[in-house]
RODO-2510 file (C-alpha; in nm, 4 decimals, decimal comma):
residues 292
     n   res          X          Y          Z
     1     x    10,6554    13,3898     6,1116
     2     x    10,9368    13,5761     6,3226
     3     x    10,9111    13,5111     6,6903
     4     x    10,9984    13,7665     6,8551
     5     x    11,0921    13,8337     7,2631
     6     x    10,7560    14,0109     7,3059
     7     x    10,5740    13,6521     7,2447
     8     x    10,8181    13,4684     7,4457
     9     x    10,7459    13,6625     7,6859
    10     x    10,3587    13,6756     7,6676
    11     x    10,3876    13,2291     7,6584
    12     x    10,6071    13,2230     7,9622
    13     x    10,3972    13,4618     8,1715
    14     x    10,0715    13,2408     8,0906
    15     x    10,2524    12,9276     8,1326
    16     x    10,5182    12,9775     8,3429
    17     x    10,7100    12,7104     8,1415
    18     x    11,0749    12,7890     8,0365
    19     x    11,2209    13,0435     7,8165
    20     x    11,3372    12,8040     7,5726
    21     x    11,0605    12,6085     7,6040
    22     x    10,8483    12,8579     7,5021
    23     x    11,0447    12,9984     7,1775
    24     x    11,0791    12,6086     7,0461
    25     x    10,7053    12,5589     7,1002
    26     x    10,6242    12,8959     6,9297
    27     x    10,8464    12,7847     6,6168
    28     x    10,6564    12,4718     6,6217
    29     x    10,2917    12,6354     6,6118
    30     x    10,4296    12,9463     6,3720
    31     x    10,3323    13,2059     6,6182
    32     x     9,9906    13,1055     6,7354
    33     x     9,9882    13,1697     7,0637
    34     x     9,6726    12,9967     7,1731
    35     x     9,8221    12,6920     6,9903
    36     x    10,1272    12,7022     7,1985
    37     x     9,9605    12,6883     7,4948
    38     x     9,7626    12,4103     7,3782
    39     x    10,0763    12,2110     7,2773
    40     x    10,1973    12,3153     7,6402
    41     x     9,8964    12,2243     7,8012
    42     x     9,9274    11,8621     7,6136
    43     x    10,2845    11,8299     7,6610
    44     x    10,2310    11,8991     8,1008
    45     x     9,9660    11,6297     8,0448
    46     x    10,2343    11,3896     7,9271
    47     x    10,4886    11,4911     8,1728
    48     x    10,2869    11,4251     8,4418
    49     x    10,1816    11,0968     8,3415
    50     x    10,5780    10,9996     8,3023
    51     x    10,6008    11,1340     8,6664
    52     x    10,3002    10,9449     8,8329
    53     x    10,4706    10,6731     8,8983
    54     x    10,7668    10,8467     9,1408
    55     x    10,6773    10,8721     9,5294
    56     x    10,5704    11,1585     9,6464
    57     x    10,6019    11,1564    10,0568
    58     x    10,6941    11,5049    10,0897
    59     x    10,4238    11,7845    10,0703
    60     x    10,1773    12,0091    10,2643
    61     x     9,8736    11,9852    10,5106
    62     x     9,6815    12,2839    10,5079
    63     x     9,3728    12,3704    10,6835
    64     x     9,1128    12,6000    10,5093
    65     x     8,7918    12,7414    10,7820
    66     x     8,5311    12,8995    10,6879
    67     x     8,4159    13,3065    10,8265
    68     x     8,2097    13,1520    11,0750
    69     x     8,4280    12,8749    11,2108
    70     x     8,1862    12,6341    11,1965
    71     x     8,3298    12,4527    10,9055
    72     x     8,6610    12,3442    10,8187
    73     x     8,8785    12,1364    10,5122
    74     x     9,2252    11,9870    10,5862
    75     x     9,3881    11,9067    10,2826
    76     x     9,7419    11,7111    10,1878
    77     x     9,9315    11,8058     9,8974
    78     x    10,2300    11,5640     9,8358
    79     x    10,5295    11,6067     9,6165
    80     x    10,8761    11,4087     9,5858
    81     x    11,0928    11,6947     9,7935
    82     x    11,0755    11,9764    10,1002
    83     x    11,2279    12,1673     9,7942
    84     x    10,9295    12,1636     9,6159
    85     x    10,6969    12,2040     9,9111
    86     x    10,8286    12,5256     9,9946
    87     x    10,7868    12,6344     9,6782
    88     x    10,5556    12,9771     9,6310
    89     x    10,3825    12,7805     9,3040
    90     x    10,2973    12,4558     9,5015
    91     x    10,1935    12,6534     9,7928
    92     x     9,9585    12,8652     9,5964
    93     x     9,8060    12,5577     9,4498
    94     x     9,7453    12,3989     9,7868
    95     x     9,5646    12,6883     9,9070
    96     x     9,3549    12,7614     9,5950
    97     x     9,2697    12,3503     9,5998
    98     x     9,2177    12,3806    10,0049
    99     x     8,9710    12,6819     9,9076
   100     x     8,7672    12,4945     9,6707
   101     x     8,6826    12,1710     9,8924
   102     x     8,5952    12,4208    10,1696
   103     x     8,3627    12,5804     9,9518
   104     x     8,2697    12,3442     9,6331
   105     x     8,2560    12,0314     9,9712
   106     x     8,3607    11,7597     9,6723
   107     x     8,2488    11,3442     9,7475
   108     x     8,6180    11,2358     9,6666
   109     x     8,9475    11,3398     9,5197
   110     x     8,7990    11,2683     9,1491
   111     x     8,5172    11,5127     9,2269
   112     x     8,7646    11,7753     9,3367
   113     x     8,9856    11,7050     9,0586
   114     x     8,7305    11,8019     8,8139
   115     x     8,6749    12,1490     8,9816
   116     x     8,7750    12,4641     8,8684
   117     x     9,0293    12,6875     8,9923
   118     x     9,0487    13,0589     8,9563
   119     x     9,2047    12,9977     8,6110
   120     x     8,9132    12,8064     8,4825
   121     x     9,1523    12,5277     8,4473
   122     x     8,9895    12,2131     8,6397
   123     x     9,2514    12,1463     8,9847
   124     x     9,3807    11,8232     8,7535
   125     x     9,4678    12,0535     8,5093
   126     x     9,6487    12,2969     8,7021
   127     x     9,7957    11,9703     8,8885
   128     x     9,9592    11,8657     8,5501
   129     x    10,0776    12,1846     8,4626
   130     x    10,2125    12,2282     8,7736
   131     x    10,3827    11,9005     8,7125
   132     x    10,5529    11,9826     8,4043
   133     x    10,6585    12,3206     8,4920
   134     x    10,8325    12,1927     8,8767
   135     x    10,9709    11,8490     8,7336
   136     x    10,8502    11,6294     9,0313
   137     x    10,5527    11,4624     9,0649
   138     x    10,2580    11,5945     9,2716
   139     x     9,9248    11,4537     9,3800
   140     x     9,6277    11,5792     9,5635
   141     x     9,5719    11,2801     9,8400
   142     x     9,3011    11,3309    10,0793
   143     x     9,1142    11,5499    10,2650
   144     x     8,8126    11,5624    10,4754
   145     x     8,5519    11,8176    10,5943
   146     x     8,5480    11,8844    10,9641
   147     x     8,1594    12,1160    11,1056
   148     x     8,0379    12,1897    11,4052
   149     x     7,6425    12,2402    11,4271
   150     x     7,7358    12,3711    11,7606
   151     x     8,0313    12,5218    11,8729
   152     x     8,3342    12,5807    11,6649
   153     x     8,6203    12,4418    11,4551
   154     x     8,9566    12,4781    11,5727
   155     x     9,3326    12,4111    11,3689
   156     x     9,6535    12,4337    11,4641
   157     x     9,9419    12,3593    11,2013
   158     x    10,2824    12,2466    11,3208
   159     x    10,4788    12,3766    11,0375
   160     x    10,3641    12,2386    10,6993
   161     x    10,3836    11,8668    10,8093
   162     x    10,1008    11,8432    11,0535
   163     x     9,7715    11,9960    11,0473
   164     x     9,4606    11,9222    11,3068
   165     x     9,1020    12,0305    11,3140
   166     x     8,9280    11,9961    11,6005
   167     x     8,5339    12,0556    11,6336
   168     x     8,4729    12,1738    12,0097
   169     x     8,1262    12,3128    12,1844
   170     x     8,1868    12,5458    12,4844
   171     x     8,5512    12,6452    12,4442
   172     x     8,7347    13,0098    12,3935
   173     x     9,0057    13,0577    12,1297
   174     x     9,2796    12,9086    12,3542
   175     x     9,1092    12,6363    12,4665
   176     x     9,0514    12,5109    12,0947
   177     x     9,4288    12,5880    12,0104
   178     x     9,5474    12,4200    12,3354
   179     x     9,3870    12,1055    12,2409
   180     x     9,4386    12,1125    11,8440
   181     x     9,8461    12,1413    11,9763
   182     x     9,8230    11,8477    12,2048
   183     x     9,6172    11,6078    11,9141
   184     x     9,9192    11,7470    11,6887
   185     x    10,1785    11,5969    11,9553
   186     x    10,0083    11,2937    12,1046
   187     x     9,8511    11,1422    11,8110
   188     x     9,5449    11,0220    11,9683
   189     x     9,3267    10,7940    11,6680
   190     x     8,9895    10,8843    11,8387
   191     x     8,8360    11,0921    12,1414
   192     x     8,7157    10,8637    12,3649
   193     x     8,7250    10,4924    12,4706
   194     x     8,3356    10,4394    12,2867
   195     x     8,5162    10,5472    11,9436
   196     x     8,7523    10,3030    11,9335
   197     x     8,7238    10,0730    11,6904
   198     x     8,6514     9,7415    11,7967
   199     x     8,8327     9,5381    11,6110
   200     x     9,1504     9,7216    11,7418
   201     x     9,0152     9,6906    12,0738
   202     x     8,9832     9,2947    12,0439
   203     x     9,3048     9,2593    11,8363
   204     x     9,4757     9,4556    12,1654
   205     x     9,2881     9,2217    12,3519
   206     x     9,4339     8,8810    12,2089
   207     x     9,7679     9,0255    12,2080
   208     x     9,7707     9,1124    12,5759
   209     x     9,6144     8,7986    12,6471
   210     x     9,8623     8,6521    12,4860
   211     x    10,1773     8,8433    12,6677
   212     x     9,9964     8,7454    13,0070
   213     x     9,9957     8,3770    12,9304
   214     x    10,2982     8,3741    12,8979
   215     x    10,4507     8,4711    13,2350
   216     x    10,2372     8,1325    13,3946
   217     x    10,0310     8,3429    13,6477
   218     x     9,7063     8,1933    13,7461
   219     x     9,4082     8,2802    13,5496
   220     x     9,2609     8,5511    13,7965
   221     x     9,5672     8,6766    13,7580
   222     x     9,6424     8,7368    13,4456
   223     x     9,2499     8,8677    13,3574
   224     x     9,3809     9,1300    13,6220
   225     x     9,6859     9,1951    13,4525
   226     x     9,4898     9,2303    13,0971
   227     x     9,2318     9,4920    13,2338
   228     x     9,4882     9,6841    13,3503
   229     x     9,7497     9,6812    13,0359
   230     x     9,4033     9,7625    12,8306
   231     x     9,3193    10,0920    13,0817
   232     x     9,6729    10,2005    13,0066
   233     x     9,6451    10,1436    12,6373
   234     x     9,3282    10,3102    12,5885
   235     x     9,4218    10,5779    12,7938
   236     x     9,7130    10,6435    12,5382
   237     x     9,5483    10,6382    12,2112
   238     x     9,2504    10,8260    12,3299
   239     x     9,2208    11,2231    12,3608
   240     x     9,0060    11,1915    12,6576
   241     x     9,2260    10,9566    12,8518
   242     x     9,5697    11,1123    12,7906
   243     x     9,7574    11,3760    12,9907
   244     x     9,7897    11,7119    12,8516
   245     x    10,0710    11,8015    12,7288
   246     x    10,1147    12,0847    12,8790
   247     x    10,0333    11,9897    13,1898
   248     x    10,0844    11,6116    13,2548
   249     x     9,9354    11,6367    13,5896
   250     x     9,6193    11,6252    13,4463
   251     x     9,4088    11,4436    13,1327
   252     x     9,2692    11,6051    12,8871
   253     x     8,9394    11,4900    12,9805
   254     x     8,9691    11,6646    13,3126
   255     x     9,1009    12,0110    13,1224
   256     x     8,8059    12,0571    12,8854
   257     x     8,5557    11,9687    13,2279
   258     x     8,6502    12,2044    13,4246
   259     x     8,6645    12,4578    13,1194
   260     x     8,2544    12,3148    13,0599
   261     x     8,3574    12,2376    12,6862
   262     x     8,3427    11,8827    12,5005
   263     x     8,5263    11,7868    12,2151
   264     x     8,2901    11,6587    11,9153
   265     x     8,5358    11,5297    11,6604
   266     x     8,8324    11,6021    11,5211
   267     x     9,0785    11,5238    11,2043
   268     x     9,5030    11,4708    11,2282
   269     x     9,7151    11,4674    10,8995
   270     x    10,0307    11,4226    10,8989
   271     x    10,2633    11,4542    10,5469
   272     x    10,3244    11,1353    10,4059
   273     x    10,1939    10,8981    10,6614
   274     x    10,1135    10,5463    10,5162
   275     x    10,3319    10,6240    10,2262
   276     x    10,6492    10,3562    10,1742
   277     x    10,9230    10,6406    10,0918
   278     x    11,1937    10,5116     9,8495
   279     x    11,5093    10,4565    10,0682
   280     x    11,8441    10,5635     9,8973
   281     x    12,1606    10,3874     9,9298
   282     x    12,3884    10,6866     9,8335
   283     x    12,7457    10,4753     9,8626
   284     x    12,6129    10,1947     9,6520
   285     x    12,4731    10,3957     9,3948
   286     x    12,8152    10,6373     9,3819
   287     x    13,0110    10,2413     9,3379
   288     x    12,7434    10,1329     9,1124
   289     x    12,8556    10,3653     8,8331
   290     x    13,1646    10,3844     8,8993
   291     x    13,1852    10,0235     8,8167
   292     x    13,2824     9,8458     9,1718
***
């Protein structure tokens, strides 16, 4: 059967795969168009695969909330490159996959992967398809749901990289974006000194201990000297106990008294945290093939 540029044209605007691509696989399937895009559909499958194995640190947090505020999904997309992560196909899958745990409220990333999209096609589908047609690999990571029974939810993005939701009772617009901007800069892990976990808190503990044996002070002293390192650290990596950003004169816990609101919970991604990037030794690679 001839192929013409009319069916070409038809693949590549339901597959978004290469012109070439889609003559060759058209040749291969005689003109059935559903069987191309099967063959396509297999072949992303495959390609993806190949590509699972490459790091992907780059990527996108997004946050999704819901008409009412009181619900909210935060989301990271990774992919190999800021390239990629700019790009309007990844971004449109991030949102549509963003969309769907705000709505479908999955158990776990296998759950959402089964999902469908707009297309019909499950988001592991798409994922793969996605894959193929971009050339680096991409994987849906984490995400969590953030509610507020009272109150509101809150976000504040700091480009693509960083996303925060913040559940809040008794605060105005600002408020909410004030303090989803300073969790974005300050990386607190928890809101107050009773969340912290306490095997961190011990672990601190022996380390200070530790520290203050070490300088020979007298035992009253050095208890002294612990309590007071382990006030200072929990006042950093708590959002109650650290100064606002914006106005270091005062804590945060201070800010959201005197504005009668309280903080319930809140959620900070940032791209690619935890995730051992691949460093690249350009010089030694250039010598490498060129045989020194």
């Amino acid at each position: 059967m001839a192929i013409t540029a009319a069916m070409v044209k038809e693949l590549r605007e339901r597959t978004g795969a290469g012109m070439m691509d889609c003559k060759k696989v058209l040749v291969e399937t005689d003109g059935d168009l559903d069987a191309a895009i099967d063959v396509m559909r297999k072949s992303g499958a495959a390609k993806a695969d190949k590509k699972a194995g490459r790091i992907a640190a780059d990527g996108k947090v997004i946050i999704a909330i819901s008409d009412d505020g009181k619900e909210a999904a935060i989301l990271e997309v990774n992919c190999e490159t800021d390239f990629v992560a700019k790009d309007e196909n990844f971004t449109r899958f991030v949102e549509a996959v963003a969309a769907r745990v705000l709505a479908d409220q999955p158990a776990d990333i296998a759950a959402l992967s089964a999902l469908p999209l707009d297309t019909g096609e499950s988001v592991e589908e798409v994922r793969a398809n996605l894959v193929a047609k971009i050339g680096e690999n991409i994987q849906v990571r984490r995400f969590e749901l953030v509610s507020a029974e009272e109150g509101q939810v809150f976000s504040y993005n700091h480009g693509v990289r960083i996303g925060v939701a913040v559940s809040m009772v008794g605060a105005d617009e600002a408020l909410g974006k004030d303090i989803a901007m300073h969790i974005a800069a300050s990386r607190p892990i928890c809101v107050s000194e009773a969340d912290v976990p306490a095997e961190k808190l011990e672990k601190e503990k022996e380390i200070l201990i530790a520290q203050a044996e070490d300088s020979g002070k007298p035992a009253n002293i050095i208890e002294k000297m612990v309590e007071g390192r382990l006030r200072k650290y929990l006042s950093e990596i708590t959002l109650l106990g650290q100064d606002f950003v914006k106005n270091p004169d005062i804590t945060v816990a201070q800010l959201i008294k005197d504005a009668g609101a309280e903080v319930s919970g809140f959620v900070r991604y940032e791209v690619g945290e935890g995730i051992e990037k691949k460093q690249e030794d350009f010089a030694a690679e250039v010598m490498a093939q060129i045989g020194k």
